[in-house]
DRENTORKOL-3810 file (N, C-alpha, C; in nm, 4 decimals):
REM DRENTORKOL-3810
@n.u->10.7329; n.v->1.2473; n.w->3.7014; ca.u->10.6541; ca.v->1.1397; ca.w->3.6420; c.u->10.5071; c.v->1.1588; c.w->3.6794
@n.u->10.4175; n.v->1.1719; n.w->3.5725; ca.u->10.3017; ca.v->1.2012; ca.w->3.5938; c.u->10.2135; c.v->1.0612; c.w->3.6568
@n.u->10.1104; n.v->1.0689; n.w->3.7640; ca.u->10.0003; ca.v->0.9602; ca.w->3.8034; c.u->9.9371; c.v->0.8689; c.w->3.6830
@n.u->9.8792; n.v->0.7896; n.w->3.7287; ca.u->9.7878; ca.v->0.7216; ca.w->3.5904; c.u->9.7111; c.v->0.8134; c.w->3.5924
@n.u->9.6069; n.v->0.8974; n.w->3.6990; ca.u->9.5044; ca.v->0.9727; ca.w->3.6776; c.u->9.5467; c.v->1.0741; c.w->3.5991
@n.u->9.6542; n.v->1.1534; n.w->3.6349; ca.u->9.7041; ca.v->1.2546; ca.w->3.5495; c.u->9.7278; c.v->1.2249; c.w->3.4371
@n.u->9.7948; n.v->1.0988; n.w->3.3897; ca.u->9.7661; ca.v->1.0723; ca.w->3.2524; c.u->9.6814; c.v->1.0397; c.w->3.1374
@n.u->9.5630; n.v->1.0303; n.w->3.2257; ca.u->9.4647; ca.v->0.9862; ca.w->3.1893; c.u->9.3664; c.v->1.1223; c.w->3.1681
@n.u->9.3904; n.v->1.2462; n.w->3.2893; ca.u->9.3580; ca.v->1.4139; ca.w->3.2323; c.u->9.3811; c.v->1.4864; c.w->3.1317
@n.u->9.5650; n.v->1.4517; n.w->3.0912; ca.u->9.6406; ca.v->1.4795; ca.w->2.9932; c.u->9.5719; c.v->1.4444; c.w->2.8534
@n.u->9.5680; n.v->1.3109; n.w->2.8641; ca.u->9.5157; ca.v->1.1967; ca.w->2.7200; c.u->9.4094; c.v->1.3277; c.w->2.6847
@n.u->9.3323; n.v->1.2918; n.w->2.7633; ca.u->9.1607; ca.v->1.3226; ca.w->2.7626; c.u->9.0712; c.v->1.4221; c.w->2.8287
@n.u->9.1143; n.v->1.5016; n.w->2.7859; ca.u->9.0920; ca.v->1.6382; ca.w->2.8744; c.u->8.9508; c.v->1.6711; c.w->2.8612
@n.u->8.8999; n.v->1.5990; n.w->2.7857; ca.u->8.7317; ca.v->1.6968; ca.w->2.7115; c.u->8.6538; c.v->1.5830; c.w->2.7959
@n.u->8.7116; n.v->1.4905; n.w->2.7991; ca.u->8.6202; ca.v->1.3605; ca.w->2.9288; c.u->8.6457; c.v->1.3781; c.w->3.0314
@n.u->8.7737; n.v->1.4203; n.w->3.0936; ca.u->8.8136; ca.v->1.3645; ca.w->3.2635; c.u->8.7952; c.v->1.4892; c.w->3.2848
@n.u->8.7068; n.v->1.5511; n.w->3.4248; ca.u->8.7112; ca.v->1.6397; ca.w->3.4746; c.u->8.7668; c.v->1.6645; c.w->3.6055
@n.u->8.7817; n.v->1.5347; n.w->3.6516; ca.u->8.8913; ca.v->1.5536; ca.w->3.8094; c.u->8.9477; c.v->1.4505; c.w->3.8279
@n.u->9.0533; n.v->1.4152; n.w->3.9381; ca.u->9.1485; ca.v->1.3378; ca.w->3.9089; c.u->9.1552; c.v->1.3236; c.w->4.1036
@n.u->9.1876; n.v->1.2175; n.w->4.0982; ca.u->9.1738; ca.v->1.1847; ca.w->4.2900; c.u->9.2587; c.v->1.0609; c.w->4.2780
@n.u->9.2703; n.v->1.0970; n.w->4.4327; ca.u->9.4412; ca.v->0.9546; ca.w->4.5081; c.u->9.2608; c.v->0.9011; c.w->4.6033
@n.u->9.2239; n.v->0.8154; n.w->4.6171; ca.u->9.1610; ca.v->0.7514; ca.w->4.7123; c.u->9.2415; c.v->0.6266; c.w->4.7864
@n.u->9.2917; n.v->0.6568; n.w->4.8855; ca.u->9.3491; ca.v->0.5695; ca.w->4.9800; c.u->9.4626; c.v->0.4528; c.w->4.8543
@n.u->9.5131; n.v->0.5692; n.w->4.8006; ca.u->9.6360; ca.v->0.5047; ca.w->4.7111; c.u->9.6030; c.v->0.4547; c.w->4.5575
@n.u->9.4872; n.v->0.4737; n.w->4.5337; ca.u->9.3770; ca.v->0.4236; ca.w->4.4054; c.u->9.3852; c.v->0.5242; c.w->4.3393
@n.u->9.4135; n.v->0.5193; n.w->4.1756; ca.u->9.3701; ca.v->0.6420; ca.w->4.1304; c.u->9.2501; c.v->0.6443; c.w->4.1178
@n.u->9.1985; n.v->0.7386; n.w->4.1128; ca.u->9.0770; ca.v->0.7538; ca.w->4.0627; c.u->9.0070; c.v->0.9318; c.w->3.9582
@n.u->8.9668; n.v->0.8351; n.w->3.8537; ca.u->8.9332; ca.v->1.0018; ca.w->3.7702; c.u->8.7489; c.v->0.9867; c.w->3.7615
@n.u->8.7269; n.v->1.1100; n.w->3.7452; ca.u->8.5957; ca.v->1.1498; ca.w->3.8107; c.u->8.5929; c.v->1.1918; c.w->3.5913
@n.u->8.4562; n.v->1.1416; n.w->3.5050; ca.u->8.4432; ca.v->1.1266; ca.w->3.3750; c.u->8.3154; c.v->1.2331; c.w->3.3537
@n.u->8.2939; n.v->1.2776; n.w->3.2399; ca.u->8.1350; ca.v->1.2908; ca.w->3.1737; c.u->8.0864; c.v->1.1814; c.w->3.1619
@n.u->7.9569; n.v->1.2136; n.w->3.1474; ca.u->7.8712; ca.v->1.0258; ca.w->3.0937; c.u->7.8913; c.v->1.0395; c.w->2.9303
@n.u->7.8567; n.v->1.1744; n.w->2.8920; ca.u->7.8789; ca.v->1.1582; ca.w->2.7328; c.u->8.0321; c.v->1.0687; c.w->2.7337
@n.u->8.0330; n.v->1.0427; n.w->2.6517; ca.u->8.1561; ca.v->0.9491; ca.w->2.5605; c.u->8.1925; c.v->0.8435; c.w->2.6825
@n.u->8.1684; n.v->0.8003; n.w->2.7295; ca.u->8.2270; ca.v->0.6906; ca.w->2.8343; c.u->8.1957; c.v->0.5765; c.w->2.7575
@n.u->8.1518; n.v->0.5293; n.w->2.7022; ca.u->8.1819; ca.v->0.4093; ca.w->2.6331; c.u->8.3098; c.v->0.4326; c.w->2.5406
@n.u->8.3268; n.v->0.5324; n.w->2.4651; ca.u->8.4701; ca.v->0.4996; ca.w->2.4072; c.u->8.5720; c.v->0.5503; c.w->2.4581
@n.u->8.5885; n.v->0.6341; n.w->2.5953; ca.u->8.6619; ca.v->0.6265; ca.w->2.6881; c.u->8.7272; c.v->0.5077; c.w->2.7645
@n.u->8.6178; n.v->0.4104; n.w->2.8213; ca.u->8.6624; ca.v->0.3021; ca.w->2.8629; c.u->8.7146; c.v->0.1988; c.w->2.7651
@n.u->8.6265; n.v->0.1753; n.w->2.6488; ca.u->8.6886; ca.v->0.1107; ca.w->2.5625; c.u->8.8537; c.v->0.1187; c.w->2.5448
@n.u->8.8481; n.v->0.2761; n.w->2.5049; ca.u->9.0350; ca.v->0.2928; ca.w->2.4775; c.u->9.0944; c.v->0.2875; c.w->2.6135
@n.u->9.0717; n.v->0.2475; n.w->2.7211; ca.u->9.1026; ca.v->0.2257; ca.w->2.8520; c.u->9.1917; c.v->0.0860; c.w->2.8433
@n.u->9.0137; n.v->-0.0208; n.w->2.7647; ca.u->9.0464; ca.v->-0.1563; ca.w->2.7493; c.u->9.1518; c.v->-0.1458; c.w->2.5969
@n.u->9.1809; n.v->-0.1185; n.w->2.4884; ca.u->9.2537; ca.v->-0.1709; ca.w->2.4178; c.u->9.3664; c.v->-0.1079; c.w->2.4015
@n.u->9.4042; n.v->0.0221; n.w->2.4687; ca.u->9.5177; ca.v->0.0906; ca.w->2.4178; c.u->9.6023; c.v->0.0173; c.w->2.5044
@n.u->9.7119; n.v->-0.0313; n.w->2.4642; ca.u->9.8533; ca.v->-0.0809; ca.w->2.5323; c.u->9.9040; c.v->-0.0257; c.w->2.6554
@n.u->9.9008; n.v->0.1234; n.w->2.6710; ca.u->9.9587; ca.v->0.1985; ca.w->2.7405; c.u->9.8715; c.v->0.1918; c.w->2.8792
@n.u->9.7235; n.v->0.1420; n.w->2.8941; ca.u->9.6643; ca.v->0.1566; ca.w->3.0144; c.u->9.6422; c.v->-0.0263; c.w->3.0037
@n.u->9.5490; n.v->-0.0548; n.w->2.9265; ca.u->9.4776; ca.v->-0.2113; ca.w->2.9331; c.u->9.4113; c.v->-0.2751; c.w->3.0429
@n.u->9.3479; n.v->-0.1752; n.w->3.0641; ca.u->9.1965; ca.v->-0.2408; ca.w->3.1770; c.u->9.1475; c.v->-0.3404; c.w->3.1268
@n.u->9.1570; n.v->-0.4459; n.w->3.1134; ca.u->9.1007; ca.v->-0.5706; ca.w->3.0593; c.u->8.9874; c.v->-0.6339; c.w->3.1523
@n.u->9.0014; n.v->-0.5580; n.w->3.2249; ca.u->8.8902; ca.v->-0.6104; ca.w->3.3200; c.u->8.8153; c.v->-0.5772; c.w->3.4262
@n.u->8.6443; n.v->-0.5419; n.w->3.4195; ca.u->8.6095; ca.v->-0.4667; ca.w->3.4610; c.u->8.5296; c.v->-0.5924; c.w->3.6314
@n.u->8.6424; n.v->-0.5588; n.w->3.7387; ca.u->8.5941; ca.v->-0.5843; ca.w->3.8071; c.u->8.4532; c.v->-0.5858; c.w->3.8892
@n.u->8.4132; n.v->-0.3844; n.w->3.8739; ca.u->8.2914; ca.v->-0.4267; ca.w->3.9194; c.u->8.2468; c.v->-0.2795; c.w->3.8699
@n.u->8.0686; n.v->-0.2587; n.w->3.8784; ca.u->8.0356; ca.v->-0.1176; ca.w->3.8893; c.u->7.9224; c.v->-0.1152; c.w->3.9125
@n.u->7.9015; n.v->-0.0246; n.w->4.0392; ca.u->7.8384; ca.v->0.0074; ca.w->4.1165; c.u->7.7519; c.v->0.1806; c.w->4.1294
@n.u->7.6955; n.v->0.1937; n.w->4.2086; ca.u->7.6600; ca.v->0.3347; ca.w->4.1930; c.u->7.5789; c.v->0.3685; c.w->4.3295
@n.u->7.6036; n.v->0.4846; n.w->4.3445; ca.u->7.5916; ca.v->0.5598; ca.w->4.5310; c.u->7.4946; c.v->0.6548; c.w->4.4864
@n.u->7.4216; n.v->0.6645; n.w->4.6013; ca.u->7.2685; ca.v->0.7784; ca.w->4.5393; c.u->7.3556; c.v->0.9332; c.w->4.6973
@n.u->7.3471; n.v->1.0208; n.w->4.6090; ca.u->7.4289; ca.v->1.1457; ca.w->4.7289; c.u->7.2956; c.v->1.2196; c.w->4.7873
@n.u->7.1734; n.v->1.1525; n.w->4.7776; ca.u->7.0277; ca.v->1.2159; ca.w->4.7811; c.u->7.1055; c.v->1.3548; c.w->4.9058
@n.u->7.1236; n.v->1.3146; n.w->4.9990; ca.u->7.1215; ca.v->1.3749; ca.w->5.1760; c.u->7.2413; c.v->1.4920; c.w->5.1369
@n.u->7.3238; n.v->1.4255; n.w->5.0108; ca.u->7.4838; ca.v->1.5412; ca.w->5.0702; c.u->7.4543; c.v->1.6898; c.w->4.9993
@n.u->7.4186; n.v->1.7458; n.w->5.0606; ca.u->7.4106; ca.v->1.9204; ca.w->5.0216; c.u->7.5297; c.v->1.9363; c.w->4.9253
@n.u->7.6426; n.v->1.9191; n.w->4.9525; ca.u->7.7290; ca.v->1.9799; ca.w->4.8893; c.u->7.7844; c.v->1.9177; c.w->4.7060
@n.u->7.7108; n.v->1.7995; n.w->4.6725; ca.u->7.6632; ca.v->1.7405; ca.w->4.5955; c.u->7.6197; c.v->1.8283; c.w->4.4586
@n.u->7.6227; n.v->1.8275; n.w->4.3857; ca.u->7.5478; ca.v->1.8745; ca.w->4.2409; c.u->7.4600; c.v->1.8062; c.w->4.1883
@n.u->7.4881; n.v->1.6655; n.w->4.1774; ca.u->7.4266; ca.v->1.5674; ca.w->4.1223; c.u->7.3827; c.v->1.4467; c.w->4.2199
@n.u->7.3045; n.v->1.3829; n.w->4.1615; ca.u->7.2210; ca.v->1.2539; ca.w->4.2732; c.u->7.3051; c.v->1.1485; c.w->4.2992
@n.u->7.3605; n.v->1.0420; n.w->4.1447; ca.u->7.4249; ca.v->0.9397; ca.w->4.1781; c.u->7.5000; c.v->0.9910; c.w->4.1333
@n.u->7.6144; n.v->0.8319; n.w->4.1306; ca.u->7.7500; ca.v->0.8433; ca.w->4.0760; c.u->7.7477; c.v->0.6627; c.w->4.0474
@n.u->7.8172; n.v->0.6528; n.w->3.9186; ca.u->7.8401; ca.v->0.5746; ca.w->3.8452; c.u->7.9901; c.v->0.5297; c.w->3.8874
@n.u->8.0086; n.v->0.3692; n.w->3.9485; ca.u->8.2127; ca.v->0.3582; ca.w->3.9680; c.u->8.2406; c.v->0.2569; c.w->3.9204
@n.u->8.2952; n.v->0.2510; n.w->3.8382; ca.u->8.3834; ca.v->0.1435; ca.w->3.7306; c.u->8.5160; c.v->0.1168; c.w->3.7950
@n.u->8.5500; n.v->-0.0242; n.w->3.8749; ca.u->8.6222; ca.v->-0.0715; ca.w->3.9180; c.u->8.6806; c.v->-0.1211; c.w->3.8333
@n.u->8.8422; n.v->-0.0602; n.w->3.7438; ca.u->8.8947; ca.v->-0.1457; ca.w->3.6389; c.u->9.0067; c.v->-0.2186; c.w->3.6875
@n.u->9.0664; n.v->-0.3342; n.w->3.6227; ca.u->9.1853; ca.v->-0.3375; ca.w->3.6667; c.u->9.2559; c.v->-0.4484; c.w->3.5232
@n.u->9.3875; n.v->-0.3796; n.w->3.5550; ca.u->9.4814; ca.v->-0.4069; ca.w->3.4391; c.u->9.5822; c.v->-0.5490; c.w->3.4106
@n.u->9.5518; n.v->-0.6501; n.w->3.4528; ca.u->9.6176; ca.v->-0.8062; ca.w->3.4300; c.u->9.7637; c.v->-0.7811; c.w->3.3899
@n.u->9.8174; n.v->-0.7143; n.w->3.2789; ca.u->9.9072; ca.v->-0.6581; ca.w->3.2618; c.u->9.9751; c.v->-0.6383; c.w->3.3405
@n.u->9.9734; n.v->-0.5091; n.w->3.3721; ca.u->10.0234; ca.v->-0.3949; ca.w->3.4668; c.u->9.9438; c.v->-0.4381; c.w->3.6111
@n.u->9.8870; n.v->-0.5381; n.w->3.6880; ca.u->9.8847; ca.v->-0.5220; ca.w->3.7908; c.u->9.8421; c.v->-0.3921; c.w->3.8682
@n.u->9.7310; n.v->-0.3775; n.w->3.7603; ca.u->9.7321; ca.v->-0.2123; ca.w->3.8238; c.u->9.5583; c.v->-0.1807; c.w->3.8266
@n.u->9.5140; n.v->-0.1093; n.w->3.9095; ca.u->9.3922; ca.v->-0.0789; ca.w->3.9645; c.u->9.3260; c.v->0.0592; c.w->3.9184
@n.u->9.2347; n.v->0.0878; n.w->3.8582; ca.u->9.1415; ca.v->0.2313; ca.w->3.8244; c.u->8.9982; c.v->0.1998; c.w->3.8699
@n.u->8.9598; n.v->0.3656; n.w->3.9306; ca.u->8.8493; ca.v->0.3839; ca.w->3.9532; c.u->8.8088; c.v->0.4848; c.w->3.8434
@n.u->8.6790; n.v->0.4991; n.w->3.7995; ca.u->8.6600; ca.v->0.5575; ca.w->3.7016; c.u->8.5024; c.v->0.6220; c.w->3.7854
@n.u->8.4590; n.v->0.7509; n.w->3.7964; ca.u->8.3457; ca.v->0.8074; ca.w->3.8484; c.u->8.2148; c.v->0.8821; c.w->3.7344
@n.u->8.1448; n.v->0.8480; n.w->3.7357; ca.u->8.0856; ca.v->0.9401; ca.w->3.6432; c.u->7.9932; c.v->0.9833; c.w->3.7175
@n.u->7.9216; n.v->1.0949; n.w->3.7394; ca.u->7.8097; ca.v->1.1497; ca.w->3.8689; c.u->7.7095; c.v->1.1864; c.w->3.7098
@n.u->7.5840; n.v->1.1820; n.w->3.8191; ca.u->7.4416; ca.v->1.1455; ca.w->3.7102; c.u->7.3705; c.v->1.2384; c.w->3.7805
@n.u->7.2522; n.v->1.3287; n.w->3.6813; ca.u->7.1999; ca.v->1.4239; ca.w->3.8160; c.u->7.0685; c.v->1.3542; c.w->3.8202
@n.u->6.9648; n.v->1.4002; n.w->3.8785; ca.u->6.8524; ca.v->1.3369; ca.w->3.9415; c.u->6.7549; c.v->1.3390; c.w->3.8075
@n.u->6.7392; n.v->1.4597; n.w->3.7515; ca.u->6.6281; ca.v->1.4757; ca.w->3.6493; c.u->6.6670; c.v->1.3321; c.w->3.5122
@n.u->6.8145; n.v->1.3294; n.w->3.5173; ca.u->6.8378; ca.v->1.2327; ca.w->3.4172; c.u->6.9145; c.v->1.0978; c.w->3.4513
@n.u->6.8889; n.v->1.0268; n.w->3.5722; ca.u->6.9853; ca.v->0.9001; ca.w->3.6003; c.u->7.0063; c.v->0.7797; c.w->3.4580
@n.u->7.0754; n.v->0.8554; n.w->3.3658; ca.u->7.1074; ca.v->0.7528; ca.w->3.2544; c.u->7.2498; c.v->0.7592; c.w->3.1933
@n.u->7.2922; n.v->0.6549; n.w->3.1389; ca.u->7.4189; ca.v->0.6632; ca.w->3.1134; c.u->7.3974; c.v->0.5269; c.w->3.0103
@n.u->7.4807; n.v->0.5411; n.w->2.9195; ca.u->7.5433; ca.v->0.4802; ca.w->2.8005; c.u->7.5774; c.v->0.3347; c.w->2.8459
@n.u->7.5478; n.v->0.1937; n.w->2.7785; ca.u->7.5799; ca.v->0.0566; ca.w->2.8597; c.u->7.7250; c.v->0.0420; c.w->2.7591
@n.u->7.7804; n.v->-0.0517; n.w->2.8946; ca.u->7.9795; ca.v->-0.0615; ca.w->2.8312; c.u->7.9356; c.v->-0.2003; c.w->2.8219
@n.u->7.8041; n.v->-0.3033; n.w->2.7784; ca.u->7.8099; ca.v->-0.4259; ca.w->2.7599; c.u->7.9105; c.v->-0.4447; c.w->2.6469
@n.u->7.8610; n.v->-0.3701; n.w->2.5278; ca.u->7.9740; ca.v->-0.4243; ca.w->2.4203; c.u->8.1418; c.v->-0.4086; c.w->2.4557
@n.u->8.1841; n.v->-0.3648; n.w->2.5502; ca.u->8.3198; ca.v->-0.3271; ca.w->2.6138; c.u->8.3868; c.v->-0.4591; c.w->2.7073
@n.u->8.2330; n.v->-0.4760; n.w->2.7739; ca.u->8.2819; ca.v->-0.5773; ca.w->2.8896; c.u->8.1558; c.v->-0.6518; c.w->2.8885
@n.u->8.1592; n.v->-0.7737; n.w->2.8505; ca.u->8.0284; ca.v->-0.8386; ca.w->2.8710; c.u->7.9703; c.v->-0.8949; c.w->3.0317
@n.u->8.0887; n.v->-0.8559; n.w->3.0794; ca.u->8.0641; ca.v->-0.9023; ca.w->3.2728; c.u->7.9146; c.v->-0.7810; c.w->3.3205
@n.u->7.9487; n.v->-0.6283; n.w->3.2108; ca.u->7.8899; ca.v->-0.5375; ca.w->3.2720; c.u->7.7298; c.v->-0.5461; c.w->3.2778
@n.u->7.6967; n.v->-0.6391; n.w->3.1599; ca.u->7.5044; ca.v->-0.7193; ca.w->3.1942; c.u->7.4849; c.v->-0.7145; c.w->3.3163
@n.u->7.5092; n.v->-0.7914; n.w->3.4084; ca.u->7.5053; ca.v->-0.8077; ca.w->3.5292; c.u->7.5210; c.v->-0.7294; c.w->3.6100
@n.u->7.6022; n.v->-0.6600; n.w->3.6149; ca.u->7.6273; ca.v->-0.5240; ca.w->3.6559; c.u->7.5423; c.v->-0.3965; c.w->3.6519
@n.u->7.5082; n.v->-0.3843; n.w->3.5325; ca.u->7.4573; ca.v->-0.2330; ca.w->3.5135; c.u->7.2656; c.v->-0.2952; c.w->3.5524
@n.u->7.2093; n.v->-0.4503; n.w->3.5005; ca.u->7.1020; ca.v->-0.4955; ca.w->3.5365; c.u->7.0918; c.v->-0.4613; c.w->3.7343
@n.u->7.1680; n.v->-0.4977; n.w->3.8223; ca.u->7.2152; ca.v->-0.4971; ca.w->3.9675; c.u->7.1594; c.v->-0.3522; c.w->3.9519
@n.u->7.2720; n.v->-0.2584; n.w->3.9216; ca.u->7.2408; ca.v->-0.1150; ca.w->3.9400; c.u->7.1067; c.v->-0.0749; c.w->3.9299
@n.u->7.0554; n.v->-0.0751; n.w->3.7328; ca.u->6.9104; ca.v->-0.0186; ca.w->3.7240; c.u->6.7820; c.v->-0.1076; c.w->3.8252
@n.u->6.8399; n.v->-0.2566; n.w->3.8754; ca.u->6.7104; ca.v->-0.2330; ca.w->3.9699; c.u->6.7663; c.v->-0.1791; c.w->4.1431
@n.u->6.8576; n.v->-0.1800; n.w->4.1236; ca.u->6.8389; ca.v->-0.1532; ca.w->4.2966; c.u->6.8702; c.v->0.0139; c.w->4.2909
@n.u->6.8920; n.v->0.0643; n.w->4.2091; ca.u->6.8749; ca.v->0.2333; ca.w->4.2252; c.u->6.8374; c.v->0.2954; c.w->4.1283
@n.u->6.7663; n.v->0.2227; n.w->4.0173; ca.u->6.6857; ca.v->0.2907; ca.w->3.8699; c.u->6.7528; c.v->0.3206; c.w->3.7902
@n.u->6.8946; n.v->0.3912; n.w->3.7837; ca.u->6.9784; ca.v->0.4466; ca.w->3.6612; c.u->6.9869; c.v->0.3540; c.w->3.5510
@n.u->6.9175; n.v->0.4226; n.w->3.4383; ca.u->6.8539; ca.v->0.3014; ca.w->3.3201; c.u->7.0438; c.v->0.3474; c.w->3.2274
@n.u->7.0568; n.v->0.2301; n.w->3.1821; ca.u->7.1836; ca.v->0.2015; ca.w->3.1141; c.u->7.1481; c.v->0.1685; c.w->2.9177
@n.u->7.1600; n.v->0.3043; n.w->2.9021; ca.u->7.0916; ca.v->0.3117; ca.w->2.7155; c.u->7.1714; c.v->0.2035; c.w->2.6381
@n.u->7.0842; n.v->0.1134; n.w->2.5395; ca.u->7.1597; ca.v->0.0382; ca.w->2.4613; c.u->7.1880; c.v->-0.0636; c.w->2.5574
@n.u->7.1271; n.v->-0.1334; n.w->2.6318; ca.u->7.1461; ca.v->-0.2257; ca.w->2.7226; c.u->7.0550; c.v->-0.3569; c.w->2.6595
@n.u->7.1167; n.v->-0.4814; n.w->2.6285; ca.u->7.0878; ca.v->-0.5564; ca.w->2.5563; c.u->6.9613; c.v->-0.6163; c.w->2.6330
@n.u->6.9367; n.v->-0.6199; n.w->2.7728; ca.u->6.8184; ca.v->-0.7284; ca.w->2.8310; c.u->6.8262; c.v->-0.6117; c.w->3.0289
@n.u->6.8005; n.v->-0.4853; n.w->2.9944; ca.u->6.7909; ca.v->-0.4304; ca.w->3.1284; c.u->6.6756; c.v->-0.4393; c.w->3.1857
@n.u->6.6587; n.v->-0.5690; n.w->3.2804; ca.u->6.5127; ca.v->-0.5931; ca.w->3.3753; c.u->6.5948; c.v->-0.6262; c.w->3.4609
@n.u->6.5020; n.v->-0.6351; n.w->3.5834; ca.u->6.5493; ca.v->-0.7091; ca.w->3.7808; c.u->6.5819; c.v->-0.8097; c.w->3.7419
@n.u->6.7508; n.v->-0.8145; n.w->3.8552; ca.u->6.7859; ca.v->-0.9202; ca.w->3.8562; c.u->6.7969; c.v->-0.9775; c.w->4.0330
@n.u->6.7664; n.v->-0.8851; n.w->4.0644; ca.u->6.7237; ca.v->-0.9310; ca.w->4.2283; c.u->6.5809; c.v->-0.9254; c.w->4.2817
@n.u->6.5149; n.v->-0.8303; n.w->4.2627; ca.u->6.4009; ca.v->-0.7964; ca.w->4.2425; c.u->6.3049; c.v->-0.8894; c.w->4.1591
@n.u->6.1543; n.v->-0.8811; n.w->4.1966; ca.u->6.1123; ca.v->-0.9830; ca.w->4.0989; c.u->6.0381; c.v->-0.8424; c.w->4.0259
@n.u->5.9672; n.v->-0.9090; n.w->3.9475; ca.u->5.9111; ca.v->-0.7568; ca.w->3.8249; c.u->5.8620; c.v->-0.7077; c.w->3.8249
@n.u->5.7323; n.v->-0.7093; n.w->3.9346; ca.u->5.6018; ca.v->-0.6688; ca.w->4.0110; c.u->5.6820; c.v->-0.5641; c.w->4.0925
@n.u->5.7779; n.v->-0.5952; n.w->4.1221; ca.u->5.8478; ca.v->-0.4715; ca.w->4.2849; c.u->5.8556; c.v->-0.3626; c.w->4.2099
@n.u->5.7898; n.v->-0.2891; n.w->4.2996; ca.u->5.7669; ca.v->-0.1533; ca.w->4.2687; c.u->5.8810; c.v->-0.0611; c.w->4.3134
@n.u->5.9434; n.v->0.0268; n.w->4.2742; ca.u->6.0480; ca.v->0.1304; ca.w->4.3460; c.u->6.2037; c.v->0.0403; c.w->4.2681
@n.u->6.2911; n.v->0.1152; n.w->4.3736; ca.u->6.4145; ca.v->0.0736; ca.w->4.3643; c.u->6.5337; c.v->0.0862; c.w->4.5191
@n.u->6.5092; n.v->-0.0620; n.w->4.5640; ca.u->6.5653; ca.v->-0.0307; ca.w->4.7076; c.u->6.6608; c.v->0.0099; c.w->4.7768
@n.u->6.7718; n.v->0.0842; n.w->4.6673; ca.u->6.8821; ca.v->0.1492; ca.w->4.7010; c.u->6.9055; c.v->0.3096; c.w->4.6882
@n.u->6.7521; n.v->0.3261; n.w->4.6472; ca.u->6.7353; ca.v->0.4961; ca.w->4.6439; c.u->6.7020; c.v->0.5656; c.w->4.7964
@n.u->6.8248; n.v->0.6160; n.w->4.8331; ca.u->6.7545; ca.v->0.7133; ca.w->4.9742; c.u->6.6002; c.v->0.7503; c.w->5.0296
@n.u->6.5696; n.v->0.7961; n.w->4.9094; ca.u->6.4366; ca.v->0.8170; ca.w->4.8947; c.u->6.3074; c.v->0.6808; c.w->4.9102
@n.u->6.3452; n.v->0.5175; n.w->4.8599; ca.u->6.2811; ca.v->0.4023; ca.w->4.8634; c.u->6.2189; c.v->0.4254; c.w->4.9707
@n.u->6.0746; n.v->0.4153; n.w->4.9905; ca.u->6.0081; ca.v->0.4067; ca.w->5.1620; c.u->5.9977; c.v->0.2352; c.w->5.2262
@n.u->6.0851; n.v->0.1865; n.w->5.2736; ca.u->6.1228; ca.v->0.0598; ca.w->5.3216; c.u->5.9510; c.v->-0.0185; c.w->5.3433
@n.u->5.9003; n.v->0.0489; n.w->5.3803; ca.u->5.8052; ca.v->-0.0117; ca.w->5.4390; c.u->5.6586; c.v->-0.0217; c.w->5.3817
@n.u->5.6688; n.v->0.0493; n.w->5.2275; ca.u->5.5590; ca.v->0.0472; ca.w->5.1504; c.u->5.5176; c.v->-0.1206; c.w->5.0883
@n.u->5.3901; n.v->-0.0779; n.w->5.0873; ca.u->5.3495; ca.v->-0.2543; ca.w->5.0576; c.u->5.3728; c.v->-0.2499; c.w->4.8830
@n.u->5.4215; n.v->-0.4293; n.w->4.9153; ca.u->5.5033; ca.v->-0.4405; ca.w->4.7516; c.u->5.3661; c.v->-0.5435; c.w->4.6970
@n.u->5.3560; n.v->-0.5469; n.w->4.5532; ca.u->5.2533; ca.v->-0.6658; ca.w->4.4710; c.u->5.2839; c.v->-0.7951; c.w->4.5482
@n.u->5.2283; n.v->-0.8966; n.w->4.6186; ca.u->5.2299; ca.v->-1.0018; ca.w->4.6052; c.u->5.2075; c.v->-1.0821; c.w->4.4832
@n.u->5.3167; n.v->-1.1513; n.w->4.4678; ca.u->5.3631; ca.v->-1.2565; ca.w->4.3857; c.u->5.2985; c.v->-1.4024; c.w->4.4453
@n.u->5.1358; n.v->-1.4854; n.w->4.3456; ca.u->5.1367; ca.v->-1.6146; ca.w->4.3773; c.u->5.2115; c.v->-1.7311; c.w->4.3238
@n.u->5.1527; n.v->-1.8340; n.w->4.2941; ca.u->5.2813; ca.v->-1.9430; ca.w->4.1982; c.u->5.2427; c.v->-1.9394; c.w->4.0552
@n.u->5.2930; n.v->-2.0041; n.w->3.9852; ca.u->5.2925; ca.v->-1.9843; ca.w->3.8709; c.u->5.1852; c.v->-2.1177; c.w->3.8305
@n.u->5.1370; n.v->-2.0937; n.w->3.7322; ca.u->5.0443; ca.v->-2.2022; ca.w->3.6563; c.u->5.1138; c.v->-2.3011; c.w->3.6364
END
């Protein structure tokens, strides 16, 4: 009996390029091309039904040598159905931190992918309203990039008229 990840290699071989057990989680490692209708058929095909995209986040690998690429993109899905849990990875390299927005997929992901592009820049294409949502708009940088210098002076913000 094949894994969900493995079935999910099988399905989709031209998207999934690796396939991982993380502490009992599947998890498949994606291209950024086509990930919106990857996840989509994630969310409507019967046979998986991620209906719900718990969370997604993204890790900057600036320091890890052994690395190819800068970030990584993780789509925490999980299946109401099936009681069942996916990690989904997509790695982004430095010259291009962009990736395709799954708002029309999951409307939770606004919030989400807004979180990401300000606290580590990876701009999310086709993103209906991508500005700071922690950050105010004047802040310069992005404070989850390895690289961010903690201690550079930011615009002061006075009150408003």
């Amino acid at each position: 009996m094949l894994s969900l990840a493995e079935r999910l290699k099988e399905k989709f071989p031209n998207i999934v390029t690796g396939v991982l057990d993380l502490k009992g989680y599947p998890t498949v490692v994606v291209k950024k091309e086509g990930i919106k209708g990857f996840l989509r058929s994630l969310k409507d095909d019967p046979e998986f039904g991620f209906n719900f995209l718990m969370d997604l986040s993204a890790v900057d690998y600036l320091f890890w040598e052994e690395k190819e690429f800068r970030f990584e993109i993780i789509y925490n899905l999980f299946s109401l159905s099936k009681n069942q849990r996916l990690f989904v990875k997509v790695p982004l390299p430095e010259a291009d931190p962009a990736i395709d927005s799954v708002t029309s997929v999951w409307a939770s992901a606004n919030w989400y992918e807004r979180e990401v592009w300000d606290m580590f820049g990876v701009r999310f294409n086709g993103h209906p309203n991508l500005k700071r949502i922690l950050m105010y708009e004047e802040f310069k940088g992005h404070p989850l990039k390895k690289d961010y210098r903690y201690n550079q002076r930011q615009p002061l913000i006075g009150p408003l008229n």
